[in-house]
C-alpha positions as CSV (number, residue, x, y, z in Angstrom):
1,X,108.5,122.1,121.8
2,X,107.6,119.6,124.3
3,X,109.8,116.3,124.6
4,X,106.6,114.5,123.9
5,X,106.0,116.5,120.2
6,X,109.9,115.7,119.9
7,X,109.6,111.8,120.1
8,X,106.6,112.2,118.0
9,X,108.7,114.1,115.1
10,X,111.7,111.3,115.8
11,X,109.3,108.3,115.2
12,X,107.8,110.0,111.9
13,X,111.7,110.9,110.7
14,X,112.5,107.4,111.6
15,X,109.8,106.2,109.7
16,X,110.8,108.4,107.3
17,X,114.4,107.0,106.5
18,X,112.8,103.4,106.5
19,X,110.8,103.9,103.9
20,X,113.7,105.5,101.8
21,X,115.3,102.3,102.8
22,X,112.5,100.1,101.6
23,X,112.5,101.9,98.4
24,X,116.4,102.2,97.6
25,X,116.8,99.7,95.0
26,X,112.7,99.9,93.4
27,X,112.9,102.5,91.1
28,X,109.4,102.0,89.3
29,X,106.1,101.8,90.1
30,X,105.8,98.3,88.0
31,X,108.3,97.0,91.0
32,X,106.5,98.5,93.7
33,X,103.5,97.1,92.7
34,X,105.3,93.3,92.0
35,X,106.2,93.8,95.9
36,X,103.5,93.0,98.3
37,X,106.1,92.9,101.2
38,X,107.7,96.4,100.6
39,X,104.0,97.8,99.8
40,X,102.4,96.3,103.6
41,X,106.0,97.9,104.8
42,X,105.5,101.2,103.4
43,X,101.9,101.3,104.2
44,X,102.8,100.6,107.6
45,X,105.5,103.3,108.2
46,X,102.9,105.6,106.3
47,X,99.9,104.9,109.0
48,X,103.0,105.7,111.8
49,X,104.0,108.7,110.5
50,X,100.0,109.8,110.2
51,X,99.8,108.6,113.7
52,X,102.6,110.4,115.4
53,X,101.4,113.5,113.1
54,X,97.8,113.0,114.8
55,X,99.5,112.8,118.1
56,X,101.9,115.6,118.2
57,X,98.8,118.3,116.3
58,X,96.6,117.5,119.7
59,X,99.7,118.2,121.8
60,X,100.8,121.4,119.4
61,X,98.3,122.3,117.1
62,X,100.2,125.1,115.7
63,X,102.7,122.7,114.7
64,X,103.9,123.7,111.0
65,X,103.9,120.8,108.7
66,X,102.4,121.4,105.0
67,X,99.5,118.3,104.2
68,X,98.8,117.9,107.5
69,X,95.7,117.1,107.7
70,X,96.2,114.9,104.4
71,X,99.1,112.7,105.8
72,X,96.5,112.5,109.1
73,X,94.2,111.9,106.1
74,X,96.2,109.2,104.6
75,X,96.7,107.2,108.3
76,X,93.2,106.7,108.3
77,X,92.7,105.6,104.8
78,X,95.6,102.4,104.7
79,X,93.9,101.4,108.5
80,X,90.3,101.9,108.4
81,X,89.6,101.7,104.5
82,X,92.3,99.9,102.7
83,X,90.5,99.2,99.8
84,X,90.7,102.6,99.1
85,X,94.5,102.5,99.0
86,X,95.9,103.2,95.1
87,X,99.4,101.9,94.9
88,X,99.9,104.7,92.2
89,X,98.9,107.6,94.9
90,X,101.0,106.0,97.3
91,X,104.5,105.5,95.3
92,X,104.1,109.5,94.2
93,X,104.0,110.8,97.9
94,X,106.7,108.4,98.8
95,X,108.4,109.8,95.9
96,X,107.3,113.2,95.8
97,X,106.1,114.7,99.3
98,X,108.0,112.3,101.8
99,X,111.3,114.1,100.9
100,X,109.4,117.7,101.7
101,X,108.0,116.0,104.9
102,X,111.4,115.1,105.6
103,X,112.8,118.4,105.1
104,X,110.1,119.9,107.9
105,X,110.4,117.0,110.3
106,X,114.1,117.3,109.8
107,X,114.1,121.3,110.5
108,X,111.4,120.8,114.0
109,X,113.6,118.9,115.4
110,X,116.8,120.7,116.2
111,X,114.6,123.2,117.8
112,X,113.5,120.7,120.5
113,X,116.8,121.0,122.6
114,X,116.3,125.1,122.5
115,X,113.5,124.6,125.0
């Protein structure tokens, strides 16, 4: 793995944790939704992490990462067409597929100091 797929992996695992953070004491979707502040923060770790996905595919596109192309997907939906964007969909990934994502993130990046 190159250093450059590496940083990419940090920034979306950093992203990662600061959403967890975010989200540590909102524990319904009723209080998402009541928080425009922690929904423009989530969204905006959420467009990083599809960023830094985009990025490191074009540098190593058999990078392994389940819902790829839907968390590249997702970036481009909160950017370019935000009134897409359903507060519902969004709390279930952060709920549901972030910690997965994490898992995968979490299990490239050791590998990066083999090379």
């Amino acid at each position: 793995m190159s250093l450059e797929v590496y940083k990419y992996l940090a920034d979306m695992l950093k992203s990662i944790d600061t959403i967890e953070a975010h989200l540590q004491d909102v524990s319904t979707l009723s209080e998402y939704k009541n928080s425009m502040v922690i929904i423009d923060a989530v969204e905006r770790r959420l467009s990083i992490i599809g960023e830094a996905l985009w990025k490191a595919s074009k540098i190593d596109p058999e990078l392994v990462i389940s819902d790829k192309k839907r968390i590249i997907s997702l970036r481009h939906i909160i950017v370019h067409d935000y009134d897409l964007i359903n507060d519902a969909a969004i709390w279930l990934i952060c709920k549901n597929r972030l910690p997965i994502l994490k898992t995968e993130v979490e299990a490239l990046l050791p590998s990066a100091t083999n090379d």
